[in-house]
Every structure is written in structure tokens, then in C-alpha cells.
C-alpha positions as CSV (number, residue, x, y, z in Angstrom):
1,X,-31.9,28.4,-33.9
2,X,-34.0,24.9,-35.4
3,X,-37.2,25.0,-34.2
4,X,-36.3,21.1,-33.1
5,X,-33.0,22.2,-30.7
6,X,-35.3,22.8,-27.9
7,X,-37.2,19.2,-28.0
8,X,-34.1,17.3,-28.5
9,X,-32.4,18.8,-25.8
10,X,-35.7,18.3,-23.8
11,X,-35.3,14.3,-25.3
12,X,-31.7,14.6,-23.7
13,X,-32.1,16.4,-20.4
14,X,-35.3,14.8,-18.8
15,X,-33.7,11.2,-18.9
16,X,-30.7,12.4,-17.6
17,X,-32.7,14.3,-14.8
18,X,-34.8,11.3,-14.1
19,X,-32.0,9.2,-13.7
20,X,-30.2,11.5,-11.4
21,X,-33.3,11.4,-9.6
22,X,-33.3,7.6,-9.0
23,X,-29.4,7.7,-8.2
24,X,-30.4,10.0,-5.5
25,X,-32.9,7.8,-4.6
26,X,-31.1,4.3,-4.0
27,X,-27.6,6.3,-3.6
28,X,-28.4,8.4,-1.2
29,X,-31.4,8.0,1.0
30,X,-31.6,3.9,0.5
31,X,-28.2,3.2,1.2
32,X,-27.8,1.3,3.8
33,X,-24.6,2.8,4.2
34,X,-25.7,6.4,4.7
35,X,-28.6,5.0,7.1
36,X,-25.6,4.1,9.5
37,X,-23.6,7.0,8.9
38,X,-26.5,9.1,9.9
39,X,-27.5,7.2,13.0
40,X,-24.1,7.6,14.3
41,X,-22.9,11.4,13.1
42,X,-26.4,13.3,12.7
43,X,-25.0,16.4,12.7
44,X,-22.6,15.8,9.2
45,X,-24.0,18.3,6.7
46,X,-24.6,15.2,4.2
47,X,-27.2,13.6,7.1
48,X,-28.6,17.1,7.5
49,X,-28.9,17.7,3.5
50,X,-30.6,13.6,3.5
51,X,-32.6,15.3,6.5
52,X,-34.4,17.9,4.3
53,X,-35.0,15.8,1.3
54,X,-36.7,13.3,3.5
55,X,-38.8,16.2,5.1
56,X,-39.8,17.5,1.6
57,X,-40.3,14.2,0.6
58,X,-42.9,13.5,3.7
59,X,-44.8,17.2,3.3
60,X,-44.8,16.5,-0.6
61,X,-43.0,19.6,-1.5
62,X,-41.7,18.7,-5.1
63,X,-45.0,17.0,-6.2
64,X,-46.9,20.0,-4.9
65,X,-44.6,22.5,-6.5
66,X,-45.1,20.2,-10.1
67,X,-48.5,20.7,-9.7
68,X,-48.7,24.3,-8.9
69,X,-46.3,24.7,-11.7
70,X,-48.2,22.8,-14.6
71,X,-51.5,23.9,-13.9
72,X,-50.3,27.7,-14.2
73,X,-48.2,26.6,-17.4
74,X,-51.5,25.1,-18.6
75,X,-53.8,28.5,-18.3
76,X,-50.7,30.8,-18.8
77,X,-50.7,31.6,-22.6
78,X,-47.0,32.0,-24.7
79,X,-44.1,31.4,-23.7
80,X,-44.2,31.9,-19.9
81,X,-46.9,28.8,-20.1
82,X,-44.0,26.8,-22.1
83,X,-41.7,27.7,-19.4
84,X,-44.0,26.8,-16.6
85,X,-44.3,23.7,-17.9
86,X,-40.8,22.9,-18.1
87,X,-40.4,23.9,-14.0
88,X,-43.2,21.8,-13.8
89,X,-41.0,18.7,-15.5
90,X,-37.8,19.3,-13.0
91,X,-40.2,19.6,-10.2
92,X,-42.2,16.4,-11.8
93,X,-39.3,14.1,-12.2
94,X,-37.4,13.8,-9.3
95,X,-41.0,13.9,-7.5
96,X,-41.9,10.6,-9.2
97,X,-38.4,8.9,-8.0
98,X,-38.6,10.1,-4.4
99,X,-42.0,8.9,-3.7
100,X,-45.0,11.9,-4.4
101,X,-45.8,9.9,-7.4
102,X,-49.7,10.6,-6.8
103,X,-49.3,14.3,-7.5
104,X,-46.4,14.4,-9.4
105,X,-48.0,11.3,-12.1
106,X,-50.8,14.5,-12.7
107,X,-48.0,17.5,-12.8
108,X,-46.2,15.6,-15.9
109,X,-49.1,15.0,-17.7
110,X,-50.6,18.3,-17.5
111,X,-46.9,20.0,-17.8
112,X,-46.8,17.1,-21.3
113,X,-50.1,18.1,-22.5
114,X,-49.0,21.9,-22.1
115,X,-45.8,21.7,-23.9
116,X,-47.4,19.3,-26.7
117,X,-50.1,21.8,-27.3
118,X,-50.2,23.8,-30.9
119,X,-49.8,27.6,-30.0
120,X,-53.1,29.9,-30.5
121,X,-53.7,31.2,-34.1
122,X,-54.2,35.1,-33.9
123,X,-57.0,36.5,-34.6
124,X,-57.5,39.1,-37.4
């Protein structure tokens, strides 16, 4: 396997993610379509799925899970750091569309800096 597959899948992926992100954004809990829907039929599992995501979006859930997960990638050496910081990304993401940017703005960089970072020479 290159050495480059995995950061130009990463260069594919996260945009993709981020963009799914903002279509659920502005598709789903923006719509003024689905407001209706969900005034008038509350119990559909589509009202009770935009439910949850507003109640993680209100307690901060995703942004506090990006954090959580790029500041242990950061002090986690190898690859369990890398892959830290990569749950840190798909937490990150979607947390900066659906409103926690102020935790998750901190998440990505530290997840960025994390996966950017040259790994430890061993000693001898």
C-alpha cells in the first residue's frame, strides 16, 4: 500500500463528510418542510430521529466527543493516536455544520495537528 492512499482518501472522504454534514443541516433540520411535518405527526420515526440530533446538538454531544477524541489522539503515541484523530475528524465535522462550532473549531485542529505530526524517531 503507497504511503499517500491513506491522505488522499482522507482529501476525498472529509469533504464529502462535511458536505453531508451541511445537507443534513439545511435538508433536514432547516427545512421548513420537515418543521411542519413534525409539528403535525411528532411521533414519525423521521421527527423522532430530527428529535435526537437536535438534543445532541443542544447538550453538544459531537463537539464534546471531537474533543475528547483529539486530545487522547494527541497524547496517544502510534497508530491508535492516528486513529483517534481520525474519530476525532468524523466527530469534528458534522459538529462544525450542526452548530458546536466552539468546541469542535479546537477538536480539528488538534485532531490536524495530530495527524500532521512526524512519528517519534526510536531511540537506540
Amino acid at each position: 500500500m503507497s504511503r499517500r492512499l491513506p491522505v488522499m482518501l482522507l482529501c476525498i472522504v472529509l469533504p464529502l463528510w462535511l458536505a453531508a454534514s451541511y445537507g443534513a443541516r439545511y435538508g433536514f433540520m432547516e427545512d421548513a418542510q420537515w418543521v411542519g411535518i413534525c409539528v403535525d405527526q411528532a411521533s414519525r420515526w423521521e421527527c423522532q430521529l430530527r428529535s435526537g440530533l437536535g438534543l445532541m446538538i443542544h447538550f453538544k454531544v459531537m463537539g464534546w466527543a471531537a474533543l475528547a477524541a483529539a486530545v487522547s489522539g494527541f497524547v496517544v503515541p502510534g497508530r491508535a493516536g492516528w486513529w483517534l484523530a481520525m474519530l476525532a475528524l468524523v466527530f469534528g465535522f458534522p459538529a462544525l455544520a450542526l452548530y458546536n462550532t466552539s468546541l469542535a473549531v479546537f477538536a480539528v485542529v488538534i485532531a490536524g495537528l495530530r495527524l500532521v505530526r512526524a512519528p517519534a524517531a526510536c531511540p537506540r
